[in-house]
C-alpha positions as CSV (number, residue, x, y, z in Angstrom):
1,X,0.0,0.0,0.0
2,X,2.7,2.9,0.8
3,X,4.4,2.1,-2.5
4,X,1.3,2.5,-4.4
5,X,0.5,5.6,-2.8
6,X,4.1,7.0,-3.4
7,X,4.6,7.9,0.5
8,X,7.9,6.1,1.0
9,X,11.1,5.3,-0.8
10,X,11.7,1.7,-0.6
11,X,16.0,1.4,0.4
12,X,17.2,-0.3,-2.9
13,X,19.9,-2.3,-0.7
14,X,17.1,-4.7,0.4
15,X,16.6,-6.4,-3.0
16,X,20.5,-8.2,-2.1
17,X,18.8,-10.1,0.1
18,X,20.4,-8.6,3.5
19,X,18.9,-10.0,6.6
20,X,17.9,-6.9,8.5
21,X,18.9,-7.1,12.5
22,X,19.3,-3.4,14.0
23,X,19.3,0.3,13.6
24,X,20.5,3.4,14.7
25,X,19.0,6.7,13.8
26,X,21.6,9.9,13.6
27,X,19.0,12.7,13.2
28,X,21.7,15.5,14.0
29,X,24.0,14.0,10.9
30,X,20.6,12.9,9.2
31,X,22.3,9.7,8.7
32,X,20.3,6.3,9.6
33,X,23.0,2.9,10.0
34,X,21.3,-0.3,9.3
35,X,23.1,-3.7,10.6
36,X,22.8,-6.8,8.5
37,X,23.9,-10.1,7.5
38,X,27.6,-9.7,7.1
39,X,27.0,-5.5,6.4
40,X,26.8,-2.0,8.2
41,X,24.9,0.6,6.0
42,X,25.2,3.8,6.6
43,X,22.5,6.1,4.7
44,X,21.3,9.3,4.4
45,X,18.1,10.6,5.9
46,X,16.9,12.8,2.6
47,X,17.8,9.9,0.1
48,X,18.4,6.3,1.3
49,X,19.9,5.5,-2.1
50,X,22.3,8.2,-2.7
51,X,25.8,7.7,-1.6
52,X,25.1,4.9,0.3
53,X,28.3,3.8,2.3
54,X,28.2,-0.2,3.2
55,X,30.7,-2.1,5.0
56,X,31.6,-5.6,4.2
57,X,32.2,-7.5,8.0
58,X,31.8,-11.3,7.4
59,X,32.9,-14.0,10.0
60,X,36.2,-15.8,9.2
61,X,36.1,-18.7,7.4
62,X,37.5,-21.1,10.2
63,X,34.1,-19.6,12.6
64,X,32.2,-20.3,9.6
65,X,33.5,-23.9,9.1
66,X,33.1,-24.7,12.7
67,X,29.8,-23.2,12.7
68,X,29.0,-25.9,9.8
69,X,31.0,-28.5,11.9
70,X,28.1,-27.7,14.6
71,X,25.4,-28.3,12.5
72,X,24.5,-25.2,11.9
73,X,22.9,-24.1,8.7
74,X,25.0,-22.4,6.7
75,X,23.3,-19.9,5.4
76,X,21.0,-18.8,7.9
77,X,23.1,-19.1,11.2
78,X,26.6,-19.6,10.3
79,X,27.2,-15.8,9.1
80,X,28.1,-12.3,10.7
81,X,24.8,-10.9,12.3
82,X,24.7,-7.1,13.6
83,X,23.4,-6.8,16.8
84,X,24.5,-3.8,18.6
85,X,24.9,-0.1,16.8
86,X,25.8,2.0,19.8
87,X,26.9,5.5,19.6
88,X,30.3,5.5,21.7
89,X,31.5,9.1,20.9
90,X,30.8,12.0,18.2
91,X,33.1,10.0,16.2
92,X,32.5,6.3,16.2
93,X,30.0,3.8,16.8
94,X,30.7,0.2,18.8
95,X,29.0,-2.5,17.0
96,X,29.1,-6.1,17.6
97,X,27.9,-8.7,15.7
98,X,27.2,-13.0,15.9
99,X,30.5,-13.6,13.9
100,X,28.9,-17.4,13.7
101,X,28.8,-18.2,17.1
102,X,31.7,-16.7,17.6
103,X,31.0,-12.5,18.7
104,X,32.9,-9.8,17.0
105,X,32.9,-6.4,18.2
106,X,34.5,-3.0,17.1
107,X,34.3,0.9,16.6
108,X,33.7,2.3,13.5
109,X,35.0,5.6,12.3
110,X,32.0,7.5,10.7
111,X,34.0,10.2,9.0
């Protein structure tokens, strides 16, 4: 219904398949991060296509394998799952993610 009616803008990024897990809304930078399967996004409020910045985060590939070795499906358990988007200063955001079974965390430079 809201895309016929034209009164929202559909995020193009979401056609890759991305599993969708958490958000965090900059309204002073107008800037909205999205955490994904494997992915940050970072986007603009006044055009969520435009200059979309995406970072590429996936588990290694020996958490991967003994994610597998665990019985774990592969392609629904056995990735990199953002969790936690957490501002940490004017400059960075911490964000952790499932790392397959395996958590990784970090700060991320916004620039």
């Amino acid at each position: 219904d809201l895309l016929l009616s034209n009164s929202c803008i559909p995020f193009l990024g979401s056609t890759e398949g991305f599993d969708f897990r958490t958000l965090l809304l900059d309204e002073e930078r107008g800037r909205l991060l999205i955490g994904a399967k494997d992915h940050i996004f970072l986007l603009s409020l006044v055009d969520l296509n435009k200059n979309v910045k995406k970072i590429y985060w996936p588990a290694s590939k020996e958490k991967v394998e003994l994610c597998k070795l665990a019985g774990k499906d592969a392609h629904t358990e056995c990735a990199n799952f953002m969790r936690v988007l957490q501002p940490y200063n004017r400059t960075h955001v911490y964000a952790c993610g499932t790392g397959a079974f395996h958590p990784l965390c970090g700060y991320i430079e916004l620039g």
